[in-house]
C-alpha positions in Angstrom: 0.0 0.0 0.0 1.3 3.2 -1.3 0.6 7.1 0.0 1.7 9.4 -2.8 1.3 13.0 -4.8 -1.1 13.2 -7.6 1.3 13.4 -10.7 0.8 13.7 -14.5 0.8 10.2 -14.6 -2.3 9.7 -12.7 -5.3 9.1 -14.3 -7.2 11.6 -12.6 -11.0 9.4 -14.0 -10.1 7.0 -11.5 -9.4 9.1 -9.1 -12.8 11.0 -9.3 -13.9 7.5 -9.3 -13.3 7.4 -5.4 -15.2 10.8 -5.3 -18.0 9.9 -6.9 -18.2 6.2 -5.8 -18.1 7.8 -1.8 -20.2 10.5 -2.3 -23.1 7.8 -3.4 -22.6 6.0 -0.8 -21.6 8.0 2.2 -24.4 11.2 1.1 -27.2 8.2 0.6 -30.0 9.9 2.4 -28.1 13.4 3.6 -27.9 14.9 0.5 -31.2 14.5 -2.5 -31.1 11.1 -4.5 -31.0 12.4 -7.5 -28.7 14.9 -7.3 -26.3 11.7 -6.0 -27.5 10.0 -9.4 -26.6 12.6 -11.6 -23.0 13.1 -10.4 -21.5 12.8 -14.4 -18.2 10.2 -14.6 -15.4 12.4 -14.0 -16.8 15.3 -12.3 -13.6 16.1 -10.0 -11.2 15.4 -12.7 -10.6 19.1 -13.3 -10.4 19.8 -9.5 -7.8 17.8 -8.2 -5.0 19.7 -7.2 -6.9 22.8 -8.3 -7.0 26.3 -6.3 -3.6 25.4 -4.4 -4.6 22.4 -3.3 -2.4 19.0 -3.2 -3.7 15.6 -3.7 -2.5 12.6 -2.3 -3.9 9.3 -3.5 -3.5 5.7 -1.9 -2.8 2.8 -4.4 -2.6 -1.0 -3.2 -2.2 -4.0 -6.5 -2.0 -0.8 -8.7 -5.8 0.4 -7.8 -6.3 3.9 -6.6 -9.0 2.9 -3.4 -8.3 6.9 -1.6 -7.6 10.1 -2.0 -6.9 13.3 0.3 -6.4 16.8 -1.0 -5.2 19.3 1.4 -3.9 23.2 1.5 -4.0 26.6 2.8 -7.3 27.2 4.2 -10.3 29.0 2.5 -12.0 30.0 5.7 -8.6 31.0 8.0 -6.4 33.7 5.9 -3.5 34.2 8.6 -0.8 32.5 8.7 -0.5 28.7 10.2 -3.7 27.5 9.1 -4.2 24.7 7.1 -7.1 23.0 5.3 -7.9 19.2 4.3 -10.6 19.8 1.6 -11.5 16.2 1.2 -10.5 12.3 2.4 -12.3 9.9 -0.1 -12.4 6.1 0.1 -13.6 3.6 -1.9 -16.8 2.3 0.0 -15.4 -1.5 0.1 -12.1 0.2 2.2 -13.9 2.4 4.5 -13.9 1.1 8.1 -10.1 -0.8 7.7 -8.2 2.1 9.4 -7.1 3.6 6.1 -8.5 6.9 6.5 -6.5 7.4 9.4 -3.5 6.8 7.4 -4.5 9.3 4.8 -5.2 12.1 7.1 -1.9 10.9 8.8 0.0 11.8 5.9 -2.0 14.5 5.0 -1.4 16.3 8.4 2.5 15.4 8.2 2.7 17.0 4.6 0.8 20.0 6.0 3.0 20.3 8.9 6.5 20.3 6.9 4.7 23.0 5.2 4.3 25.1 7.9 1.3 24.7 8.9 0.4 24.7 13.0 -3.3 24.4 12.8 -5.8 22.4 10.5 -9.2 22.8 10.0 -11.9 20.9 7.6 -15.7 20.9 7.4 -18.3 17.9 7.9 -21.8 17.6 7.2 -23.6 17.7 10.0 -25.4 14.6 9.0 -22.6 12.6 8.9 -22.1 10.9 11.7 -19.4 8.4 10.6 -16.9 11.1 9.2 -17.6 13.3 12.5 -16.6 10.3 15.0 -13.7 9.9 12.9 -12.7 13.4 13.2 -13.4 13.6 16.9 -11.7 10.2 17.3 -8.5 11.4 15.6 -8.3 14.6 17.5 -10.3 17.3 15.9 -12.6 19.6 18.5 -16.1 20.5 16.2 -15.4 24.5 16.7 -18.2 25.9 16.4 -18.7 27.1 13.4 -20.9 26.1 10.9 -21.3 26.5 6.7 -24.2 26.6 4.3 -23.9 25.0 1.1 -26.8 24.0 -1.5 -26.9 20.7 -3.1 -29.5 20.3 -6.0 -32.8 21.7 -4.4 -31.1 21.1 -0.3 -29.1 23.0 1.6 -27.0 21.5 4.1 -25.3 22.3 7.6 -21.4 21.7 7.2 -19.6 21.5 11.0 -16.1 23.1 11.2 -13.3 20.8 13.0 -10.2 22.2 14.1 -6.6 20.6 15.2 -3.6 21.9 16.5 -0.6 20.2 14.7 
């Protein structure tokens, strides 16, 4: 099992393959069914290391089964604060402790960067994803986000970590 960059190499379909695999089955019920069905194939091709942002991916027998994108924050402008945008498994890995791995390496990469605090958002639906956040370390802060999916809107929960 591999942690690595995204590079030029990478076929970036697959990777928003994990994307849009997860976000079918994690959203199922959170966010409206057929704005999940009408994800098109390839939808975060373009956005993979996109506005700053690095992507990681993890690769086991040569298939790509997670991703993890991290950065400067959108929401924290001064300096030391860090963002992970997005951790993505493939549903068949979820619940084998290779999300903590990924944010692992995400945080470490962060950190050589200078980074002393880290920050990502939730939704406040999920459940799963929040326990993992709590369990790993992050506090929920406080703050809270807005964001409209199809014909929903949606309660995103900020966590933060010191690093």
């Amino acid at each position: 099992m591999e942690i690595r960059y995204v590079d030029e190499h990478d076929d970036l379909g697959m990777i928003s393959s994990i994307y849009e695999q997860s976000w079918r089955m994690t959203y199922k019920g959170m966010l409206p069914a057929r704005y999940l069905k009408k994800l098109p194939e390839g939808n975060w091709k373009d956005r993979i290391n996109r506005f700053g942002s690095r992507s990681m991916v993890m690769v086991s027998g040569g298939e790509y089964i997670g991703t993890v994108s991290f950065g400067e924050s959108r929401v924290y402008k001064e300096d030391g604060w860090g963002e992970v945008y997005s951790l993505y498994l493939l549903p068949q890995y979820t619940g084998k402790g290779l999300g903590k791995r990924l944010m692992d390496k995400a945080l470490a990469e962060l950190k050589d960067k200078g980074f002393s605090h880290v920050m990502l958002f939730a939704l406040e639906q999920n459940l799963t994803a929040r326990r993992f956040y709590e369990k790993y370390g992050f506090t929920a802060s406080g703050d809270m986000m807005k964001q409209k999916y199809g014909h929903k809107t949606v309660t995103q929960v900020m966590y933060t970590i010191e690093i």
